[in-house]
C-alpha positions as CSV (number, residue, x, y, z in Angstrom):
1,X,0.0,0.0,0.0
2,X,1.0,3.4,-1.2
3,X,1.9,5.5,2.0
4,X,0.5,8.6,-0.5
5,X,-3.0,6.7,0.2
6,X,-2.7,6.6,4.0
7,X,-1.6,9.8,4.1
8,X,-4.7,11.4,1.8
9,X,-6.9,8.8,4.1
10,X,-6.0,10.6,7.1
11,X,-6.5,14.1,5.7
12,X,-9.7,13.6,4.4
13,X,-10.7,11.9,7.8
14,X,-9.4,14.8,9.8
15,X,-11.4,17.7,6.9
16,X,-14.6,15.3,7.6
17,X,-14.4,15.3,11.2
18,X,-14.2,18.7,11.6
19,X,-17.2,20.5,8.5
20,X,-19.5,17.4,8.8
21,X,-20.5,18.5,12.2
22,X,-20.9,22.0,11.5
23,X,-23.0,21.7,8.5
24,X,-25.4,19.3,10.2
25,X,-26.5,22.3,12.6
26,X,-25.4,25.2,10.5
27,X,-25.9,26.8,7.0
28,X,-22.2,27.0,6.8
29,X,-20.1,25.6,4.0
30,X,-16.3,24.0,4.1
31,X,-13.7,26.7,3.5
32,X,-11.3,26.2,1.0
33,X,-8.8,23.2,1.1
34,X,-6.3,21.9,-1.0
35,X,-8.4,18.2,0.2
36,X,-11.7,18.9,-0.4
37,X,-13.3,18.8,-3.9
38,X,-15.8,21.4,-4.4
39,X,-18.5,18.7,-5.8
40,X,-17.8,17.3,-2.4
41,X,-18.4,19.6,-0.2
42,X,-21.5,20.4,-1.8
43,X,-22.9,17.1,-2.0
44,X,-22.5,16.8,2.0
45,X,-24.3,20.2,2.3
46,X,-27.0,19.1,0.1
47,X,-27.3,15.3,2.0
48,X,-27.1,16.1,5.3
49,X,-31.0,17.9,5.5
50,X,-32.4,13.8,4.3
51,X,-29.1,11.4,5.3
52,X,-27.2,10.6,9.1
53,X,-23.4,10.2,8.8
54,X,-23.6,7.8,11.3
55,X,-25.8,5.6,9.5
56,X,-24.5,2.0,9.3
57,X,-26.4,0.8,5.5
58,X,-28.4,2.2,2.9
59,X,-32.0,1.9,2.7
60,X,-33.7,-1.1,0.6
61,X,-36.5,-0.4,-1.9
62,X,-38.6,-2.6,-3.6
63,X,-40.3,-4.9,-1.1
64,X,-38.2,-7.7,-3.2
65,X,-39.2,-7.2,-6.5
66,X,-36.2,-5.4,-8.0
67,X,-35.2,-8.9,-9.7
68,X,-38.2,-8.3,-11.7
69,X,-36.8,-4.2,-12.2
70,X,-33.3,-5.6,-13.1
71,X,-34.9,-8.3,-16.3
72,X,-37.3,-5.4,-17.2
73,X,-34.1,-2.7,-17.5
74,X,-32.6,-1.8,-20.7
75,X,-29.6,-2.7,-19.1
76,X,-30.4,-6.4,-18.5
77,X,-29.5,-7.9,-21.8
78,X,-25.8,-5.8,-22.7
79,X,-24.9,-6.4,-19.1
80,X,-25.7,-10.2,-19.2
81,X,-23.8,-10.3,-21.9
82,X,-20.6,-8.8,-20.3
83,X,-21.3,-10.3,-17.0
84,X,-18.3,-13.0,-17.5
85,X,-15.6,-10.2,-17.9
86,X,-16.9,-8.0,-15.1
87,X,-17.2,-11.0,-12.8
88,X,-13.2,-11.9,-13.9
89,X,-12.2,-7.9,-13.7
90,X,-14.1,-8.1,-9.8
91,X,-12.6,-11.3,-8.7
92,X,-9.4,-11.2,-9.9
93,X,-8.8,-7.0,-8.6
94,X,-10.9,-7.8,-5.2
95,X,-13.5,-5.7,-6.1
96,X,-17.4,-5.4,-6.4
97,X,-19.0,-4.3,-9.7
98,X,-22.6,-3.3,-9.4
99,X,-25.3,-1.6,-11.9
100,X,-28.2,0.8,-10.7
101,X,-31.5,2.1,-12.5
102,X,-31.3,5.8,-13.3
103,X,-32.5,6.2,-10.0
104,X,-29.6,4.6,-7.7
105,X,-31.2,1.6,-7.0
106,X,-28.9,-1.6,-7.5
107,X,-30.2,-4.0,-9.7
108,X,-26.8,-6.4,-10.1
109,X,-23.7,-7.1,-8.9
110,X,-21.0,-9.2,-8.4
111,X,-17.6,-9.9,-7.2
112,X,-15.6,-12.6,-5.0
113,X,-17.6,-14.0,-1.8
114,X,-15.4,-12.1,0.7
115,X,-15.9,-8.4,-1.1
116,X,-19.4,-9.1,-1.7
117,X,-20.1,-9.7,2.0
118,X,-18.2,-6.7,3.1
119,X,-20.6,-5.0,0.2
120,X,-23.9,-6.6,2.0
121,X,-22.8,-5.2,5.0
122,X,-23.3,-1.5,3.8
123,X,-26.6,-2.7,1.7
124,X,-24.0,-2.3,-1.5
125,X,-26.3,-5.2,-3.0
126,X,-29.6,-5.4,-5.5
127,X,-32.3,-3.3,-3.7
128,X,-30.4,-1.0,-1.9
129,X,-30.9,2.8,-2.9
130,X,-27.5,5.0,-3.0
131,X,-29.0,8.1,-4.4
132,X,-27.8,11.3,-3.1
133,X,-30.7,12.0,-0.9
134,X,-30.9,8.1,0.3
135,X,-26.8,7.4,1.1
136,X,-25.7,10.9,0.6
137,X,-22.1,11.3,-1.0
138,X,-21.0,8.8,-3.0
139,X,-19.6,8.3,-6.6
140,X,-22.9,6.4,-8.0
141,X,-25.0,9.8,-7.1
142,X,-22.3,12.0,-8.1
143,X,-22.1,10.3,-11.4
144,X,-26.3,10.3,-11.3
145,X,-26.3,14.0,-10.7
146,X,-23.8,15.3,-12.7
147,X,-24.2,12.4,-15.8
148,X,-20.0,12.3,-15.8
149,X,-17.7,9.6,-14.1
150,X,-16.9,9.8,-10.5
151,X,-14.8,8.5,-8.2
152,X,-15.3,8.7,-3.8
153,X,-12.2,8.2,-1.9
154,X,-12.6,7.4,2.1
155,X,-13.9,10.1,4.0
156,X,-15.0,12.0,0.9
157,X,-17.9,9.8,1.3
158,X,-20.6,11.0,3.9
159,X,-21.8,8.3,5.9
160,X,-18.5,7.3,8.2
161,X,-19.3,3.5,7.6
162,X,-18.2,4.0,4.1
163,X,-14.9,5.6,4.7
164,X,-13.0,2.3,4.4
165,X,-14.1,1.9,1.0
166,X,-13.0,3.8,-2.3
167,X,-15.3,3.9,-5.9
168,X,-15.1,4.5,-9.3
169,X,-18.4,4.9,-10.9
170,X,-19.5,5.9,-14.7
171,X,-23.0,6.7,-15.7
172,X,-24.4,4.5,-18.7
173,X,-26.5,6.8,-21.5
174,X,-29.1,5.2,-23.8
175,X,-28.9,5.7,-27.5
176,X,-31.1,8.8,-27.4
177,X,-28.1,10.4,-24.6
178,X,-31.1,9.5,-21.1
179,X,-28.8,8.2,-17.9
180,X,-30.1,4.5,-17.9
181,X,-28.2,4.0,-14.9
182,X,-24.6,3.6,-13.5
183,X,-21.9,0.9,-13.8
184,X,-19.9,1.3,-10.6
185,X,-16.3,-0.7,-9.3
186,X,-15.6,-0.6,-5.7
187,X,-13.0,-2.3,-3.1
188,X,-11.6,-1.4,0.1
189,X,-9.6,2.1,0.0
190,X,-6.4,0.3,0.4
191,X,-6.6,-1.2,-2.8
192,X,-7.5,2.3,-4.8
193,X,-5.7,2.0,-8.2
194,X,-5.7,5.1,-11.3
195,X,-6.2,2.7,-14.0
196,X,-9.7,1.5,-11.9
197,X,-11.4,4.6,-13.2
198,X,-10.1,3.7,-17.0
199,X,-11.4,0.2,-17.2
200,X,-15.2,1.3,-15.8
201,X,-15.1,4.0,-18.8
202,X,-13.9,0.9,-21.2
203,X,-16.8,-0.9,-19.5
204,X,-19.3,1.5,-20.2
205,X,-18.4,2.2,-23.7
206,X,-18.9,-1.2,-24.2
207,X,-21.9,-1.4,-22.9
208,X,-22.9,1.8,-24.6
209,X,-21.9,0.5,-28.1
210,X,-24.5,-2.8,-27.7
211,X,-27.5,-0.1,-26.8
212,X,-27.2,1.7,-29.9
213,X,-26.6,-1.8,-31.9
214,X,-29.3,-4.4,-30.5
215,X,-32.8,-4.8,-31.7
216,X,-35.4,-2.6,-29.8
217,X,-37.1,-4.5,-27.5
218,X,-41.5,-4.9,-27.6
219,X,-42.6,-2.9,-24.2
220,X,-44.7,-5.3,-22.7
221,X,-48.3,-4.0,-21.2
222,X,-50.3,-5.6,-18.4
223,X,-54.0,-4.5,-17.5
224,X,-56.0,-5.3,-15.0
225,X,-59.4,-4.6,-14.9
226,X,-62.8,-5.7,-13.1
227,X,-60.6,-5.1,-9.9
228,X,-57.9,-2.7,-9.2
229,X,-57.5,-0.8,-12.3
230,X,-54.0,-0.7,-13.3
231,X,-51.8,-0.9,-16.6
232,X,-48.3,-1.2,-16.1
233,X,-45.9,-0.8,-19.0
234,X,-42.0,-2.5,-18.1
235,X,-42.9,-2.6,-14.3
236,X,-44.0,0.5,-14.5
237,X,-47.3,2.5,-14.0
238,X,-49.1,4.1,-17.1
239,X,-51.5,6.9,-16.1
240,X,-54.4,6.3,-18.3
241,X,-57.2,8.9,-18.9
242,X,-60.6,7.3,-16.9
243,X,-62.1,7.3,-20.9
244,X,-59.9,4.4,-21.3
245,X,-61.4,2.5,-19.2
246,X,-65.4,3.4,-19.5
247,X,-64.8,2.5,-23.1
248,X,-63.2,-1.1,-22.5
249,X,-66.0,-3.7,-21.9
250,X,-63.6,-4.6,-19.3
251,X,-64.2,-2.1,-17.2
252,X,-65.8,-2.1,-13.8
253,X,-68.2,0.6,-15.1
254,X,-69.7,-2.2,-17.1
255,X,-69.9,-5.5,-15.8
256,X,-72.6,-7.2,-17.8
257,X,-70.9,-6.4,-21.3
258,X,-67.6,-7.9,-19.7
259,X,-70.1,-11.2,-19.0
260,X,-71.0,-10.5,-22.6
261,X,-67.5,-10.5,-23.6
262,X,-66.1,-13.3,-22.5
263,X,-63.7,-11.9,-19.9
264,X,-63.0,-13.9,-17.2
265,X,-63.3,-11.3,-14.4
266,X,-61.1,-10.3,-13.4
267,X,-59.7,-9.9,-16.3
268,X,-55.5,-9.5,-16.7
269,X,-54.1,-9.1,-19.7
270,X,-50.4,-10.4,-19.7
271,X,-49.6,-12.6,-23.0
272,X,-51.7,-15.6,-21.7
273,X,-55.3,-16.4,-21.9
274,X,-57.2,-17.3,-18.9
275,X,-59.8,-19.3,-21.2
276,X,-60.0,-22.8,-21.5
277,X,-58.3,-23.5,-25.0
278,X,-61.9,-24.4,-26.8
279,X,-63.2,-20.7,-25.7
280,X,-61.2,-17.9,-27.8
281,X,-59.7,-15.2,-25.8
282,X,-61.9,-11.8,-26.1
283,X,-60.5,-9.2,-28.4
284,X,-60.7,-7.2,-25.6
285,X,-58.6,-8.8,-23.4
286,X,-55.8,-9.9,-25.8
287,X,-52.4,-9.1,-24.3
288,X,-49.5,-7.5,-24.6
289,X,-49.9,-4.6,-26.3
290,X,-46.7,-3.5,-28.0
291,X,-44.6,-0.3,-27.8
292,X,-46.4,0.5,-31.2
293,X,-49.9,0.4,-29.7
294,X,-49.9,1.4,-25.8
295,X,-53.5,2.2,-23.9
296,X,-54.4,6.0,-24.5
297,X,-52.4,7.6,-22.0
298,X,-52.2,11.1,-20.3
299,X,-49.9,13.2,-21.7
């Protein structure tokens, strides 16, 4: 170990300790310092009305269904198909590579059993939220916020628990330029390496390249009706104007033309009919819609 990296490790503990406390009760911000990054200091300013620096983990999301996020992500398929070489690149360095949605949420990761159970310690696993305003500073929401790479060294981080770690962290843009998410290394800080920052860039081009190249992908539409009305696009709501569903026979407006129909109440549309095979499936219940032709949404 370098002692140049024990030595900027103690620094940046000693600058933490003493404008982390005072911006927690004041509206002061860190004077200069040759130590402190600006894009720092004003991420701890801007995390410390929602996030405690004493905090031990980072909050989970999803109530256990962010497998079904991570297979829905337009990030599942170029990522699945790199996911040897960024297993090899985690194992063999000692680090943990994780993805997020655009919204900091993990979806994947992995790495060698030892790093990834020093990760699960901190909640650095699918489901846990390290958005700015959820796990404060860190380099997957400084890459989120400002849509460039970002590395967080030791105490540049926030939350104290995370001081013994050090990341490198890229943000991933779709072919129309949107922030799909983030592709992130991390290991302990001992271990921090300049060419760490060049292979998650190399990473992300990679990734980047086999957007803008693979087929388009058929958004897939569920609806439920006769119930809790609901369409959900991708895992995701679709606000739907309440015309949509007066007109559908389907609707609970309209019971006795679903009867009529031939919905079987309640009535789901997901790819697969809920009649036996000698009844044909209602026209009005035939699922999924395509990305071509999605319920009449709100604008």
């Amino acid at each position: 170990m370098s002692p140049d990296l024990r030595q900027r490790r103690a620094v940046l503990e000693h600058e933490w300790s003493r404008w982390v406390p005072r911006l927690s009760v004041a509206a002061a911000r860190p004077g200069g310092s040759a130590a402190l990054r600006h894009e720092v200091t004003e991420s701890w300013a801007r995390s410390l009305s929602s996030v405690d620096p004493g905090r031990d983990s980072a909050p989970v999301t999803d109530g256990g269904l962010v497998h079904q996020r991570w297979t829905s992500s337009p990030l599942y398929r170029p990522v699945s198909g790199l996911a040897g070489e960024l297993r090899s690149i985690a194992e063999d360095a000692g680090f943990v590579t994780a993805v997020t949605d655009e919204s900091g949420t993990i979806l994947w990761t992995c790495g060698g059993p030892t790093m990834r159970r020093k990760a699960e310690r901190v909640n650095f696993a699918p489901g846990g939220r390290w958005d700015e305003q959820a796990m404060g500073t860190n380099a997957l929401s400084l890459a989120l916020r400002t849509g460039r790479p970002s590395s967080v060294f030791s105490a540049e981080h926030l939350v104290s628990a995370l001081h013994g770690w050090v990341c490198y962290c890229a943000p991933v843009h779709g072919p129309d330029g949107r922030v799909l998410g983030v592709l992130d290394l991390s290991t302990t800080w001992d271990r921090s390496h300049p060419l760490a920052m060049s292979t998650v860039r190399t990473l992300v081009t990679t990734i980047e390249t086999r957007l803008a190249t693979e087929q388009p992908r058929s958004a897939q539409v569920r609806l439920t009706c006769l119930g809790a009305e609901q369409a959900v696009r991708d895992g995701r709501p679709l606000p739907l104007r309440p015309a949509s569903w007066r007109s559908s026979p389907c609707s609970r407006s309209n019971p006795t033309a679903s009867r009529r129909s031939g919905c079987a109440p309640p009535c789901t549309a997901t790819g697969r009919s809920r009649h036996p095979p000698s009844r044909p499936r209602s026209p009005t219940c035939a699922a999924p819609w395509t990305a071509a032709s999605p319920p009449a949404a709100t604008p």
